[in-house]
C-alpha positions in Angstrom: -10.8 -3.2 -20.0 -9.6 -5.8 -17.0 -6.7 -3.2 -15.7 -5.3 0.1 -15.7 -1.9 -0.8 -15.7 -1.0 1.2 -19.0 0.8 4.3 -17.5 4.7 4.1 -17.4 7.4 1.1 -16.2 10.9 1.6 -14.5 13.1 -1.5 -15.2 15.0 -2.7 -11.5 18.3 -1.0 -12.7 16.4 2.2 -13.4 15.3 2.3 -9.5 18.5 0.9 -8.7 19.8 4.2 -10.0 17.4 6.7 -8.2 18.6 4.6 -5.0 21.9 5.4 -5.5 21.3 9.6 -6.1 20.4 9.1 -2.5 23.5 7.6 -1.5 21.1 4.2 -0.1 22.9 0.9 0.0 21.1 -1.2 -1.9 20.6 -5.6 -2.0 18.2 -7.0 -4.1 15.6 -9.4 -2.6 14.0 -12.3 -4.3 10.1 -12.3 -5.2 9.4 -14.8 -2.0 11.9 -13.7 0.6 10.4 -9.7 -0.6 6.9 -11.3 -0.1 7.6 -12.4 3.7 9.3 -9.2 4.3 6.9 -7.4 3.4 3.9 -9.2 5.2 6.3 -9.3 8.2 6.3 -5.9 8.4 2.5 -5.2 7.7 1.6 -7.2 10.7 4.3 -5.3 13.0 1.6 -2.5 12.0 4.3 -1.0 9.5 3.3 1.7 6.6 4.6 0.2 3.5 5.0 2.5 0.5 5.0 -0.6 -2.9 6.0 1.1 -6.3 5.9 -2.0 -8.6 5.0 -2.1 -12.8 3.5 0.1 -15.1 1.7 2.9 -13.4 -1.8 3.1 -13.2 -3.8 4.9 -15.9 -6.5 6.9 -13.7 -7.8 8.2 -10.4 -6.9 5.3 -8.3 -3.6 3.9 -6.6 -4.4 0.0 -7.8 -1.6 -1.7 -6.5 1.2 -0.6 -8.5 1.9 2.9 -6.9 -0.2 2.1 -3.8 0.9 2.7 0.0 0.1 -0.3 2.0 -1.1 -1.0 6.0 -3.0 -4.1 7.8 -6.4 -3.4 7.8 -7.2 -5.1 10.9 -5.5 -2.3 13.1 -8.6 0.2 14.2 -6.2 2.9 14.3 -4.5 2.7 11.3 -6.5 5.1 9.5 -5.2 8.1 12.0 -2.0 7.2 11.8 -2.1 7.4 8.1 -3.7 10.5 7.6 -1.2 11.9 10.5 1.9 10.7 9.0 1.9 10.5 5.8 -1.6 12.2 4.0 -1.4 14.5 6.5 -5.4 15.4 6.1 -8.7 15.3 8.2 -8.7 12.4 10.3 -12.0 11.3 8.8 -11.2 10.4 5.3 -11.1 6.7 4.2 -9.2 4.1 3.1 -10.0 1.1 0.6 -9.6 -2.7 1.2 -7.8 -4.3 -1.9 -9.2 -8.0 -1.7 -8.6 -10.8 -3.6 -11.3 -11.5 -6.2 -11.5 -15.1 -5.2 -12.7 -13.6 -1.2 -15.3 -10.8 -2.4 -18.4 -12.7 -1.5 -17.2 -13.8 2.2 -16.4 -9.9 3.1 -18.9 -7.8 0.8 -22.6 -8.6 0.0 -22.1 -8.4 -3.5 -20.3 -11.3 -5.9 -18.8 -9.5 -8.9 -15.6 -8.0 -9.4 -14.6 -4.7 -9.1 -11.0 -3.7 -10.2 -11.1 0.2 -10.5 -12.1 0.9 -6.8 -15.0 3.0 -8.6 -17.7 1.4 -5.9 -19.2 1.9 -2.3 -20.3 -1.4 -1.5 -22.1 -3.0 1.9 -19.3 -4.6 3.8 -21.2 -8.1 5.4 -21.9 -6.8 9.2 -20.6 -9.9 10.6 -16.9 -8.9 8.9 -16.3 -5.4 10.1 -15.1 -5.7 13.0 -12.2 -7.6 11.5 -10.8 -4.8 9.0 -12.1 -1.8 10.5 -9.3 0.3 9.1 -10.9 0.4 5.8 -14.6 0.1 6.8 -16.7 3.7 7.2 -18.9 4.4 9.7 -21.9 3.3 7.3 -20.7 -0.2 7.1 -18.8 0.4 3.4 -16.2 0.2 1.7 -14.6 1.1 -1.7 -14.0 -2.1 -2.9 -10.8 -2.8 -5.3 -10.8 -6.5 -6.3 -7.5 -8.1 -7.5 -6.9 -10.5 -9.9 -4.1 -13.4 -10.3 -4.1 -12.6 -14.2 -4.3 -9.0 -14.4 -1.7 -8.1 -11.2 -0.1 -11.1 -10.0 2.4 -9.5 -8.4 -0.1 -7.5 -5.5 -2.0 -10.7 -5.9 0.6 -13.2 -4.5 1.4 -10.6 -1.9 -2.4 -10.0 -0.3 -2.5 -13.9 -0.5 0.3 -14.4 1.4 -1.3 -12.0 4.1 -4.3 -14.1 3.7 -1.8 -17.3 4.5 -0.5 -15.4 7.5 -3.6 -13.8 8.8 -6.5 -15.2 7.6 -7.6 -12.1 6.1 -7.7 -11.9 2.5 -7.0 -8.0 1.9 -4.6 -4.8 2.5 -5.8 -1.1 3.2 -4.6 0.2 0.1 -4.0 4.4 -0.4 -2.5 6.1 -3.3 1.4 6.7 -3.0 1.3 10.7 -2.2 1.2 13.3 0.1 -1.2 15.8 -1.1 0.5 15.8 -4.6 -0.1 14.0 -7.5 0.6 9.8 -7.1 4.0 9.4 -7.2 5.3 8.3 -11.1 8.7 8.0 -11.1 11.6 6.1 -8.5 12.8 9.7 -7.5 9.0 10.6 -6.7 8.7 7.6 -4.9 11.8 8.1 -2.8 11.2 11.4 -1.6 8.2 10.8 -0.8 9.2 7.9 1.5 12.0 10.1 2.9 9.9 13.2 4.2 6.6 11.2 5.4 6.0 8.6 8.2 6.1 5.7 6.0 7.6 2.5 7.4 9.2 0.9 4.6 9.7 1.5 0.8 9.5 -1.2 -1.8 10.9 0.0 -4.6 11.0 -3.4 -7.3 13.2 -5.3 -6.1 14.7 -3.4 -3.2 13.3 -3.6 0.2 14.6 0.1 2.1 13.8 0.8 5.6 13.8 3.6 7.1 15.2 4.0 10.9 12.6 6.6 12.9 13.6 8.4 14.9 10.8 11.0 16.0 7.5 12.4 14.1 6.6 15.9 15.1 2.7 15.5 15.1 2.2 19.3 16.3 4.8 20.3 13.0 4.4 17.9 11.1 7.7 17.2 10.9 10.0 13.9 10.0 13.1 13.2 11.9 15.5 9.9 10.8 18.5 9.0 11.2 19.8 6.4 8.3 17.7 4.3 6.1 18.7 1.0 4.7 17.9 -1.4 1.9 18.1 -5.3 2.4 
């Protein structure tokens, strides 16, 4: 088995329709201007929520119901579990890397797709993505492939082209539920955590913050937008 991409698929006029239930204007963005959006935004240090494909068949959040951050910023894993997982501050995060890059970050060659693994991040890299390194000097290493996901492969590559960083943090698309199936999960789920930026298909919606209550946990905003 090379994926686990067998779970079920929402056509762009489907999710165009859950938008509109929400009363969100909505433009449709091509696959290379939604690509340099979206890496635009992931080095501003935005949370991305990316609902794209058939749903994964499993466990883990793979890149098809996945929510998204820079794994270079140190404190991106509090601001995660803060605003949007809303659990202990301690609990990790997993680098999705581009199968091509494995050996230059981990001290292991082979691929792993399922994120099943714990595997010795290379000292001399940690320091570079230590969102998504644990204090042992690990990680749980998701590898991603041109053929099997082209889609989340084009877009951690052109992070790589922008950064020099071949990989995302990568955390299933939930809040203490069940990862998000459908465009309505995905939607509400966007609206009433601290995520950034929902990327829904085609659509590209941000959402205009206004104030998170860290003590309630709370979310305030005012409009949110699609471009």
């Amino acid at each position: 088995m090379e994926h686990a991409a067998w779970g079920c698929e929402f056509s762009d006029e489907e999710c165009l329709q859950a938008l509109q239930k929400y009363s969100l204007a909505v433009k449709a963005l091509e696959r290379e201007e939604l690509l340099e959006q979206v890496v635009d935004a992931l080095c501003e240090g935005k949370v991305i929520g990316w609902f794209q494909g058939r749903m994964e068949f499993g466990a883990r959040a793979l890149g098809n119901r996945s929510i998204l951050a820079d794994p270079r910023h140190a404190d991106m894993r509090d601001i995660l579990n803060l605003k949007i997982k809303l659990r202990e501050s301690f609990r990790p995060f997993a680098p999705s890397i581009l199968e091509e890059a494995v050996e230059e970050y981990f001290t292991v060659s082979e691929s792993a797709p399922f994120m099943e693994r714990v595997l010795t991040i290379r000292p001399q890299m940690r320091s570079l993505i230590p969102a998504v390194t644990h204090v042992d000097g690990s990680g749980r290493l998701q590898t991603v492939s041109r053929e099997t996901n082209p889609l989340y492969w084009d877009l951690i590559d052109a992070f790589r082209q922008r950064t020099g960083v071949p990989m995302l943090l990568n955390t299933s698309f939930n809040e203490n539920e069940p990862i998000v199936c459908t465009p309505e999960e995905a939607i509400e789920c966007f609206l009433r955590t601290g995520m950034d930026i929902l990327v829904l298909g085609s659509y590209y919606i941000v959402k205009n913050m206004v104030s998170f209550n860290t003590e309630a946990k709370e979310l305030s905003y005012s409009t949110s937008s699609i471009y």
